[in-house]
C-alpha positions as CSV (number, residue, x, y, z in Angstrom):
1,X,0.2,-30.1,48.1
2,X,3.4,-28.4,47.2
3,X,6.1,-27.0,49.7
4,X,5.6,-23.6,51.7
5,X,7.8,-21.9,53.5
6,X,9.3,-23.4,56.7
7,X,8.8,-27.5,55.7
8,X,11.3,-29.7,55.9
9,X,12.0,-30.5,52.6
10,X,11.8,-34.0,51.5
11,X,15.0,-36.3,52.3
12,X,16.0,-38.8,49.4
13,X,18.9,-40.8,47.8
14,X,19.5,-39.5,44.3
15,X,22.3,-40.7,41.9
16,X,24.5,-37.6,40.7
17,X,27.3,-37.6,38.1
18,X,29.7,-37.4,41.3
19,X,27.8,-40.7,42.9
20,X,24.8,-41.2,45.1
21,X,24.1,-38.7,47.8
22,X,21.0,-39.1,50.8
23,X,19.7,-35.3,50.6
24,X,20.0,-34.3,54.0
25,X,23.4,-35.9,55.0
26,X,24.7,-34.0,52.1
27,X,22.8,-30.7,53.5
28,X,24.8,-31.5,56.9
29,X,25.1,-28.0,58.5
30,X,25.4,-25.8,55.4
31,X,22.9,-24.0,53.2
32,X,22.1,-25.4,49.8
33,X,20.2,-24.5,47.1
34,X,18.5,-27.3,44.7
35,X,18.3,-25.4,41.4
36,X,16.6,-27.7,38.5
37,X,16.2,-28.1,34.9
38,X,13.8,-29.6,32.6
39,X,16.6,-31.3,30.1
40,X,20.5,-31.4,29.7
41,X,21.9,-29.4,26.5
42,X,19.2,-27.2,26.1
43,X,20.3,-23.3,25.6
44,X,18.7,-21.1,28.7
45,X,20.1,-24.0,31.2
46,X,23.5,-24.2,29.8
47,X,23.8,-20.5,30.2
48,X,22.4,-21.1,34.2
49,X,24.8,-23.5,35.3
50,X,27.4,-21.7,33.6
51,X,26.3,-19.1,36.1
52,X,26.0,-20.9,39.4
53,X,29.3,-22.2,38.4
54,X,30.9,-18.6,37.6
55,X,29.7,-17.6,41.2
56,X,31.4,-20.8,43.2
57,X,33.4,-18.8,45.2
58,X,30.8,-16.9,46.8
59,X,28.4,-20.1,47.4
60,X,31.8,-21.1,49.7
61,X,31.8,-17.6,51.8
62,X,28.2,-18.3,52.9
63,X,28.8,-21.9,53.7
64,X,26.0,-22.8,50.8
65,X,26.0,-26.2,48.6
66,X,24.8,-25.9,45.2
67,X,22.9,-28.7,43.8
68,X,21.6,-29.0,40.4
69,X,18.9,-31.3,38.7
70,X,18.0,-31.9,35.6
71,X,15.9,-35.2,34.3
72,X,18.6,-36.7,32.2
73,X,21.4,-39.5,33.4
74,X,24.4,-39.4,34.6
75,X,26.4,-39.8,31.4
76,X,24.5,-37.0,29.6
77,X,25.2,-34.9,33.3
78,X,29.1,-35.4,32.4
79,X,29.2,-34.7,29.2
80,X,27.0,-31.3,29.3
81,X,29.3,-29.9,31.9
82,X,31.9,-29.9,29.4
83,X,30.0,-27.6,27.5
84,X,28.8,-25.3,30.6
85,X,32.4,-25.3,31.1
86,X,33.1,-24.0,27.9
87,X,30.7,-21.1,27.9
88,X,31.0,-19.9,31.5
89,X,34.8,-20.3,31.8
90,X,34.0,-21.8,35.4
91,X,34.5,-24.8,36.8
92,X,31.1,-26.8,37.4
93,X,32.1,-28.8,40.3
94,X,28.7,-29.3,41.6
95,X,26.6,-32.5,41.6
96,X,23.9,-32.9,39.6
97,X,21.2,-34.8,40.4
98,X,20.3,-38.0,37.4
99,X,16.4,-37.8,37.8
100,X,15.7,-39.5,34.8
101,X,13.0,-41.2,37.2
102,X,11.3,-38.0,37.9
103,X,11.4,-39.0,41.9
104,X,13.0,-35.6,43.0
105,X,10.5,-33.1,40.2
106,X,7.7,-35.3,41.8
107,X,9.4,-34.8,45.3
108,X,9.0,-31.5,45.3
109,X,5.9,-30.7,43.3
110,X,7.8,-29.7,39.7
111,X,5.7,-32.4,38.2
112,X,2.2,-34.3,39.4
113,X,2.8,-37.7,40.5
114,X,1.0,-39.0,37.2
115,X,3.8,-37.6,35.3
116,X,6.3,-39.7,33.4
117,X,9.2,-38.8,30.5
118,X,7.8,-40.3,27.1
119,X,10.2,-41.6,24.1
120,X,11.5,-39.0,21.9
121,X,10.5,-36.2,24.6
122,X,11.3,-32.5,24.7
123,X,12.1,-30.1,27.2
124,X,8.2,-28.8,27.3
125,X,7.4,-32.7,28.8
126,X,9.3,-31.5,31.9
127,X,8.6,-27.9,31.2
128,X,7.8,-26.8,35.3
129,X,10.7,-28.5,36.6
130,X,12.5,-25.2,36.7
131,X,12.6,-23.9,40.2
132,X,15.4,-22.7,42.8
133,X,15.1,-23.9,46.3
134,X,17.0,-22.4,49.2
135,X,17.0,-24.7,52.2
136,X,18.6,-23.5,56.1
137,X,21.1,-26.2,58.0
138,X,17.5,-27.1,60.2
139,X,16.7,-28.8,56.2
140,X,13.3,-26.1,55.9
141,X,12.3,-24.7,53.0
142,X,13.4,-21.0,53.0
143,X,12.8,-19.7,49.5
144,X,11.5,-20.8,46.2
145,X,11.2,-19.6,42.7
146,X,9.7,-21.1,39.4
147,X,10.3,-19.4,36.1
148,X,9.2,-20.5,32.5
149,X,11.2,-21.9,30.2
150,X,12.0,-18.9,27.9
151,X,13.4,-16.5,31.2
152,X,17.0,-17.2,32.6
153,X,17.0,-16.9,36.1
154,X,19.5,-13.9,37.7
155,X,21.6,-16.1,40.0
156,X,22.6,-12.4,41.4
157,X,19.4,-12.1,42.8
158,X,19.5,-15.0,44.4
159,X,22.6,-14.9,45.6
160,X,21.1,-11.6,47.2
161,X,18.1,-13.5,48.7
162,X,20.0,-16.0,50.4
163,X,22.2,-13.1,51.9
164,X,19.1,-11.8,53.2
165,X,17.9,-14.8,54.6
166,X,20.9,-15.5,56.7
167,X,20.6,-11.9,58.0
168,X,17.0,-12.7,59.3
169,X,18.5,-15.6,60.8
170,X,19.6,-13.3,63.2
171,X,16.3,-12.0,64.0
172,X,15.9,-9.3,61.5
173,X,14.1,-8.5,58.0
174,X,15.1,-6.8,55.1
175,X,13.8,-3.9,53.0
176,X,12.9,-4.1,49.4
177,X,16.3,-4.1,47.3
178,X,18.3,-4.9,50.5
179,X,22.2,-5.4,49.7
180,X,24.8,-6.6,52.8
181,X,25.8,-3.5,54.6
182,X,22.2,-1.5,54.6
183,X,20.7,-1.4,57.2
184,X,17.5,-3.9,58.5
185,X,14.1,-3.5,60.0
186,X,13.6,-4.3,63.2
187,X,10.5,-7.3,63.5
188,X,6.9,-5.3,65.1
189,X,7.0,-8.0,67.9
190,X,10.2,-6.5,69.2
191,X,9.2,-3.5,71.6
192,X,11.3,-0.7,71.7
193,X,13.1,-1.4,75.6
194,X,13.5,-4.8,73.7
195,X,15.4,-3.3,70.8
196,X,17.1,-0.7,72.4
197,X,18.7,-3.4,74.3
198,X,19.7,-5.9,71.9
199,X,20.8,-3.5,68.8
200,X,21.5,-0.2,70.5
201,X,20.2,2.6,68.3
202,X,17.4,2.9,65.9
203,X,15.2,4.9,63.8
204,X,11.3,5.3,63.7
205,X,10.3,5.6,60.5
206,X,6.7,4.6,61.4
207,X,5.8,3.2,64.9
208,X,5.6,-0.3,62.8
209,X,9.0,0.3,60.9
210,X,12.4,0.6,62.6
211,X,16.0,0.3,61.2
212,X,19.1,-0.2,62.7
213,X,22.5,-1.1,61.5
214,X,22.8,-4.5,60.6
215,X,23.7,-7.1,63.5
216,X,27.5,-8.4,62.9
């Protein structure tokens, strides 16, 4: 059965090109996001990593560890981020996980457990092992994503998600296309004395839908 929303995500020991990590130590009390790949120097990943590592200064301002995977080793890890480098003009100084052993893919459900990387193999032997994970300092599951092979993720939006899941830590939601600064619903379990008192004003849009500034 694969990971939902709210389990705690599996703990491992992993080998990365900046040495071995145990998943959860390394989570500590930050964010992270496990973003994977189904091969090293392949085109749509190249331009993804390039991304992440285009945006590290924002990962920083919301106390969030990136952590990339890919099912290649350690060597072929170093030498692609030369070329993500190159393209991105950003420094990848994230780790990336060597899961040449398919323990982490299988780990989190990316790939059944029969699953194994044959000689000569392609990307499309890994194909599913193309998701984004965003995981809270209490190590659940707060997000995920798969996407196909042939679709670049927007790292935008999910640099947008993950601001809106550390807003609803505070015991809010989010609209649809919610950016920091609008304003946030107010959750239906909340009664009105209750959220008079704890955010001040609101609006009543419906009975079920209330907004209110967004808590600091």
């Amino acid at each position: 059965m694969g990971l939902r929303i709210n389990d705690t995500v599996p703990n491992f020991t992993a080998e990365t090109d900046q040495g071995t990590i145990q998943f959860h130590d390394w989570i500590g009390d930050s964010w992270a996001i496990l973003f994977s790949h189904p091969k090293d120097f392949t085109p749509v990943c190249t331009t993804e990593f390039s991304a992440v590592a285009q945006l590290n200064d924002e990962w920083a301002a919301r106390n969030t560890k990136v952590l990339g995977v890919s099912v290649d080793g350690v060597e072929d890890h170093k030498k692609w981020k030369k070329d993500i480098e190159a393209y991105g003009n950003a420094n990848p100084g994230f780790p990336i996980i060597a899961d040449d052993g398919l323990a982490v893919s299988k780990a989190f459900d990316m790939l059944p457990a029969e699953a194994y990387l044959p000689d000569g193999r392609t990307p499309a032997d890994s194909a599913t092992v193309r998701s984004v994970f965003i995981i809270g300092p209490d190590k659940q599951l707060k997000l995920s994503m798969t996407y196909p092979m042939t679709v670049g993720r927007n790292f935008a939006e999910i640099l947008r998600a993950l601001d809106g899941l550390q807003m609803s830590a505070k015991g809010v939601a989010t609209p649809a296309n919610w950016i920091p600064g609008e304003d946030v619903i107010i959750p239906p379990a909340v009664s009105n004395d209750e959220a008079k008192e704890k955010f001040g004003e609101f609006k009543t849009v419906f009975p079920y839908l209330r907004t209110t500034k967004a808590p600091s």
